[in-house]
C-alpha positions in Angstrom: 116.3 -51.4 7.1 116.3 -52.6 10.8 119.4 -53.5 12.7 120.2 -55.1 15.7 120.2 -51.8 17.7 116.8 -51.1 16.7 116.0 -54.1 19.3 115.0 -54.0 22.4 117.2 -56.8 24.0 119.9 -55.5 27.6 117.1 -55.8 29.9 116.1 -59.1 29.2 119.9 -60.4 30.0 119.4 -60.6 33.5 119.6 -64.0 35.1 117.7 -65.0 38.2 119.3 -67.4 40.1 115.8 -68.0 42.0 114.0 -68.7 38.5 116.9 -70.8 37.5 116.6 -72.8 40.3 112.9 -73.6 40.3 113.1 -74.6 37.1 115.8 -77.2 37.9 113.4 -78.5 40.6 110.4 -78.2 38.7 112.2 -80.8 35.7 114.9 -82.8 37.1 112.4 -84.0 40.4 109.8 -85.1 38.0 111.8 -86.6 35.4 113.4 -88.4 38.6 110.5 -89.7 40.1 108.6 -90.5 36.5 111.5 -93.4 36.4 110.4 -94.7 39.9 107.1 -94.8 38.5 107.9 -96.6 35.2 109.9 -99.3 37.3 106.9 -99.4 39.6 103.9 -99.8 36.9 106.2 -102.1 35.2 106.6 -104.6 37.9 102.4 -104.5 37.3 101.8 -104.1 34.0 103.6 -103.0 31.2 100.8 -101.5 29.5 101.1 -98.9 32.2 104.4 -98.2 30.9 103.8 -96.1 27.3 101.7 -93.0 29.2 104.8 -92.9 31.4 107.8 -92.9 28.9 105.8 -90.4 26.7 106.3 -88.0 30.2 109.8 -89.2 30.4 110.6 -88.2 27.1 109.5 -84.4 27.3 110.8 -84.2 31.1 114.2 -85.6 29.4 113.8 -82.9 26.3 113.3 -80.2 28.6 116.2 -81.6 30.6 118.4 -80.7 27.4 116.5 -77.5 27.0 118.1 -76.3 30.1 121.3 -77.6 30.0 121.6 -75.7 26.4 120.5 -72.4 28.5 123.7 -73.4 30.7 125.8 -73.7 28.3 125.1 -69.9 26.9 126.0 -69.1 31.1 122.1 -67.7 30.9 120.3 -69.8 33.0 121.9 -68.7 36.0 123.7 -65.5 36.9 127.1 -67.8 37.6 129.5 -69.0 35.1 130.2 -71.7 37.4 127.1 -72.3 38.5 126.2 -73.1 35.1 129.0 -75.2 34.2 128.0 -77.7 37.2 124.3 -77.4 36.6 125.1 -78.1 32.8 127.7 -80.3 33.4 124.5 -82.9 35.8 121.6 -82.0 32.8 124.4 -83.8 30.5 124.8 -87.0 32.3 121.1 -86.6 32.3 121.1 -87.3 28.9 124.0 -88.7 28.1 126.4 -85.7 26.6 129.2 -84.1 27.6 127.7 -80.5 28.1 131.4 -78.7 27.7 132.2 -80.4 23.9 128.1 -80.1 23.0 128.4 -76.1 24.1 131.5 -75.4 22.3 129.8 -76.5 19.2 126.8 -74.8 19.8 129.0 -71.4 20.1 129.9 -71.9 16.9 126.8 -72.3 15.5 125.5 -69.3 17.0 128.7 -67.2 15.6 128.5 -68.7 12.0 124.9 -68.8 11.2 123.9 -68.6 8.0 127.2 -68.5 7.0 127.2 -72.4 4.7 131.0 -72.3 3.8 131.7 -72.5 7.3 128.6 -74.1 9.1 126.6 -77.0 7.1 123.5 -77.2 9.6 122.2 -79.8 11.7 123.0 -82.6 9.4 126.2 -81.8 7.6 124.4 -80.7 4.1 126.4 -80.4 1.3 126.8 -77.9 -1.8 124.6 -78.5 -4.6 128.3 -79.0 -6.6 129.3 -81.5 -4.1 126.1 -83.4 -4.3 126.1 -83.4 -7.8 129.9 -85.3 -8.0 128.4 -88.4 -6.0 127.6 -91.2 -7.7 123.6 -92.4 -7.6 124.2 -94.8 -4.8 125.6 -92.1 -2.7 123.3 -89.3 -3.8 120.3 -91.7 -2.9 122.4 -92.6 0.5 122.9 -89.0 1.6 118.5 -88.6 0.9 117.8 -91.6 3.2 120.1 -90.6 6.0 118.5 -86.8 6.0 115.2 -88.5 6.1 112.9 -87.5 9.5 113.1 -90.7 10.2 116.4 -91.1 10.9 116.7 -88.6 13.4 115.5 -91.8 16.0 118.6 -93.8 15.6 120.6 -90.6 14.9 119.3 -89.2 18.0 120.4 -92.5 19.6 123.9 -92.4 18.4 124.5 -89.2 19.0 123.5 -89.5 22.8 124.4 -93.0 23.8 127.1 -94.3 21.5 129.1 -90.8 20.0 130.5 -89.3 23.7 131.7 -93.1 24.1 133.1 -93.5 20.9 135.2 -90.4 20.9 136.7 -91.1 24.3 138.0 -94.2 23.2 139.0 -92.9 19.9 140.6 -90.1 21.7 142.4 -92.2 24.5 143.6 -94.1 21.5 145.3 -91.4 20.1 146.9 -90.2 23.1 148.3 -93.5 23.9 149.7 -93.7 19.9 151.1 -89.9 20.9 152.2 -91.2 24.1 155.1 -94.2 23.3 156.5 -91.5 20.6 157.3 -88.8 23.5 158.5 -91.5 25.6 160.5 -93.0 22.4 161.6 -89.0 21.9 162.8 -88.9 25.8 160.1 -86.5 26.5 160.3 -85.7 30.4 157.0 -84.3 30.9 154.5 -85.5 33.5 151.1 -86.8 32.4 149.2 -83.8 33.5 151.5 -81.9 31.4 150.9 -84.6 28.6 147.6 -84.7 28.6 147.4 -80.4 28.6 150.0 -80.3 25.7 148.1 -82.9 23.5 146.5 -81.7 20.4 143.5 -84.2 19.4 141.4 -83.9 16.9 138.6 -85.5 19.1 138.8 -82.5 21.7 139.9 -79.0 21.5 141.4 -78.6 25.3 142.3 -80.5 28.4 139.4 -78.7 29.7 137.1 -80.2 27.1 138.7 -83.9 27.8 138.4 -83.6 31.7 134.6 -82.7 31.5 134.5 -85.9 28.6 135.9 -87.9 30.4 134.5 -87.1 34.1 131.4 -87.2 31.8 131.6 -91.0 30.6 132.6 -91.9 33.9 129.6 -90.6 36.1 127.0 -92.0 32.4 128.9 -95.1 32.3 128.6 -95.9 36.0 124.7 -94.9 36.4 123.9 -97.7 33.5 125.6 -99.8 35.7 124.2 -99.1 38.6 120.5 -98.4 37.4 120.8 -101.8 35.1 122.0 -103.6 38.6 118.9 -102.1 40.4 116.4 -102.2 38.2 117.1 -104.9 35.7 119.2 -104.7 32.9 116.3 -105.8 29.9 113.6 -103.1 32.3 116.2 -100.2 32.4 117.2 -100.2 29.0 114.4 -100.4 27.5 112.8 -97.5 29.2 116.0 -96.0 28.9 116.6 -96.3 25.2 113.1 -95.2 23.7 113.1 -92.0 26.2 116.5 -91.4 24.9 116.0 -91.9 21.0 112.9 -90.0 20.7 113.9 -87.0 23.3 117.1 -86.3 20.9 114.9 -86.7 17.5 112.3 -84.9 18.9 114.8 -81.8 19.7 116.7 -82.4 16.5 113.5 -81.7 14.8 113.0 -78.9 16.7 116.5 -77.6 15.9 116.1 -78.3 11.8 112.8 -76.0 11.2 114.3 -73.2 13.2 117.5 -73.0 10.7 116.2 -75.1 7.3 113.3 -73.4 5.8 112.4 -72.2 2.3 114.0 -68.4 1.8 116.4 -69.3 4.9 119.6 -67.2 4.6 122.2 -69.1 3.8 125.2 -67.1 2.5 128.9 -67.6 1.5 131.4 -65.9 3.6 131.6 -63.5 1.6 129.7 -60.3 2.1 127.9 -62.8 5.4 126.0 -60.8 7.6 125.5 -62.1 11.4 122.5 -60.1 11.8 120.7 -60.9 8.7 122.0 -65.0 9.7 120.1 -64.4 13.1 117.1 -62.8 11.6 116.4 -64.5 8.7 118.2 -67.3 9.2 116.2 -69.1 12.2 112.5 -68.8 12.6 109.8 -68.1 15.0 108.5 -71.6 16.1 104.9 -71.0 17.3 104.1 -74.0 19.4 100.9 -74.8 22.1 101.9 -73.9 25.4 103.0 -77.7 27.1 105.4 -77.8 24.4 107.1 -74.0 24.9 107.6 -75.0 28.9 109.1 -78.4 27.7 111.5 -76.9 25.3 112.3 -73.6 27.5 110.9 -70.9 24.9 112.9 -71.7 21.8 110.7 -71.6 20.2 111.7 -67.8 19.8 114.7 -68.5 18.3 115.0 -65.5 16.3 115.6 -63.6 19.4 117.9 -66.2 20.9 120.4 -65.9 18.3 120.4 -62.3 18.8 121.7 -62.4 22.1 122.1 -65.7 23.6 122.6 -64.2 26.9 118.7 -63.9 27.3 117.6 -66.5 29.2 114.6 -68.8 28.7 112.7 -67.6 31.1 112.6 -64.1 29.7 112.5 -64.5 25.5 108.9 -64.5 25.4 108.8 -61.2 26.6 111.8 -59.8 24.5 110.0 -61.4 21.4 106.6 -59.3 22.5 108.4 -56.4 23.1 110.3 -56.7 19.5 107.0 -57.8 17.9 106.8 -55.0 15.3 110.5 -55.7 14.4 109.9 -59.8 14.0 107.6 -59.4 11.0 109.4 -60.6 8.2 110.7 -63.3 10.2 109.8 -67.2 8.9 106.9 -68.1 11.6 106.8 -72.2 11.3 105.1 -74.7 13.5 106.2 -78.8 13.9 103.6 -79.4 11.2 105.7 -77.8 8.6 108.6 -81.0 9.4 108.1 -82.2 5.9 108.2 -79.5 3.8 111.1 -78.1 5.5 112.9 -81.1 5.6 113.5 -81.1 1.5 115.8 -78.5 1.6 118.9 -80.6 1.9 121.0 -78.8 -0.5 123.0 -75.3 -0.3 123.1 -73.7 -3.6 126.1 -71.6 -3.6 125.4 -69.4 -6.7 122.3 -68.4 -5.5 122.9 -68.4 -1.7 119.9 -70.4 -0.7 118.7 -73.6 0.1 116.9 -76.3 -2.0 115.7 -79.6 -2.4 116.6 -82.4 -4.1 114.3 -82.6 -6.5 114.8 -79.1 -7.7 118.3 -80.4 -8.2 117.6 -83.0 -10.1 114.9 -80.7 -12.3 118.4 -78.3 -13.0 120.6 -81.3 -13.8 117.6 -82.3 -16.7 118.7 -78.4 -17.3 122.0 -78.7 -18.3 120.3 -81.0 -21.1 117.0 -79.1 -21.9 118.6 -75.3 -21.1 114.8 -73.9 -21.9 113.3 -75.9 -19.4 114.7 -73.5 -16.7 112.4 -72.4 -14.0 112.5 -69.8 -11.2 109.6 -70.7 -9.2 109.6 -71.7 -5.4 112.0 -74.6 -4.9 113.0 -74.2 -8.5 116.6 -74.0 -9.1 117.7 -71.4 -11.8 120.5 -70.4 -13.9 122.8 -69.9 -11.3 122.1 -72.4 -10.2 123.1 -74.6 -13.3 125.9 -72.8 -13.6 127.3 -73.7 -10.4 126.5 -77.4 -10.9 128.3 -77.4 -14.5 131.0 -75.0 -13.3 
């Protein structure tokens, strides 16, 4: 059985701040001077406009790629470095990189792992699912559709960072009067660094949201005042939407696959979560530059510390260790998004369909099958129990 010292993986840690930097140029110029074009073809013709968004949606994509390398500290050899480079790729797209790369640890440290990490969408337990009414069950299917990852993608850019501000600023305010009503005497630096919100984890995290929303906030502004409010967002919001679905996509067939590992706690394995629980995304070469090699995910997760510009060659060099690893390209979108649901009992994912076949089941007990996507008699144990 292979482990993780079996790979070949130190020399590819190495950052090159020289790399790094041409890559930063080589994205954030384009993407910069695609939007003078768009505002420039527009004032022509609009149907000048669609070649251009298309470019401003991968330039914005790769935008995030990168800002995710900062947030590992891989892109450059700096810590700091990375945190201002990651902390300009957010406003870029909207997101406060500090909160987003927080998150994004965790994933990393709990993958595969579905008591404590539900995936990209928040999937629940085939138990769980099974307790919701038909309303809700069909509810939960519609939002986890494809689909939804456009307005989702929206959300989660545009309107979530601003939403948790307020909601947090809120909160604070509520926590506020009561320490002034308690004869607190602390200052509001002090305040701010001793309150615990649910909607950030440190000051740290608040400053960079905050500081975040400010510099985002403003450039609409600005950009709406310059360009035209109706021109701006419109360009703004479909290069956006379908940058973030696009990457959420990219994100769901790397970790939700038939024959994922998706384990309990219990007995959880980090190795076996990075291994077989993300897969190699083999994609043409335009879309491996836009999203900065990812695409290897299996070696990403791991060490995170490689950066982009040096997984393909880790992934060649571990080749004849990869080969039980799920290989999946975009085409396989639909069929990977049917696995919805985490079977406990069985510590696997399945679809919804196969949980509605083992529902029947607990009806027809002989009509039990075992066969793909089929759910078995752990399965309907769980769901009874």
């Amino acid at each position: 059985m292979i482990k993780k010292t079996d790979f070949v993986l130190t020399p590819y840690i190495k950052s090159s701040n020289l790399r790094a930097t041409y890559q930063i140029l080589n994205t954030v110029v384009p993407y910069v001077l695609l939007w003078i074009l768009a505002v420039k073809a527009a004032s022509i013709s609009l149907w000048l406009l669609p070649p251009i968004i298309a470019l401003l949606i991968l330039f914005s994509l790769r935008c995030f790629s990168l800002m995710h390398d900062c947030g590992h500290s891989s892109l450059f050899r700096s810590k700091r470095v990375n945190r201002i480079v990651g902390f300009l790729l957010g406003v870029i797209n909207a997101i406060p990189q500090y909160g987003w790369s927080r998150d994004h640890a965790y994933h990393h440290k709990t993958n595969g792992d579905w008591e404590r990490y539900r995936g990209v969408a928040d999937f629940l337990s085939t138990e769980e699912f099974f307790k919701l009414d038909p309303f809700n069950q069909r509810l939960y299917e519609v939002l986890r559709h494809p689909l939804m990852g456009i307005p989702g993608g929206f959300f989660y850019l545009v309107i979530k960072p601003r939403l948790v501000l307020i909601m947090g600023v809120y909160d604070f305010i509520h926590h506020l009067f009561i320490d002034l009503k308690q004869g607190s005497e602390l200052n509001l630096a002090q305040r701010i660094s001793a309150h615990q919100s649910k909607h950030w984890q440190s000051a740290t995290e608040f400053w960079d949201l905050l500081l975040n929303n400010i510099c985002v906030i403003g450039s609409w502004i600005f950009l709406s005042h310059l360009w035209g409010f109706g021109l701006f967002w419109s360009i703004y919001s479909i290069t956006i939407s379908c940058s973030a679905t696009i990457f959420i996509w990219v994100f769901f067939v790397q970790h939700i696959f038939e024959g994922a590992y998706a384990h309990k706690t219990e007995d959880w394995n980090y190795f076996l979560g990075a291994v077989k629980g993300s897969s190699y995304l083999e994609l043409p070469a335009t879309l491996r530059w836009i999203t900065a090699d990812i695409g290897y995910h299996t070696i990403h997760h791991l060490s995170e510390r490689i950066p982009n510009y040096h997984l393909a060659a880790c992934h060649r060099q571990n080749s004849h260790l990869l080969s039980d690893v799920k290989t999946l390209r975009i085409g396989d979108l639909l069929d990977c998004s049917q696995f919805l649901l985490w079977d406990a009992a069985s510590n696997r994912l399945v679809s919804i369909a196969s949980f509605r076949q083992g529902t029947e089941v607990m009806v027809n007990p002989t009509s039990v099958c075992t066969n793909g996507g089929e759910i078995d008699n752990a399965t309907v144990k769980s769901i009874k129990g």
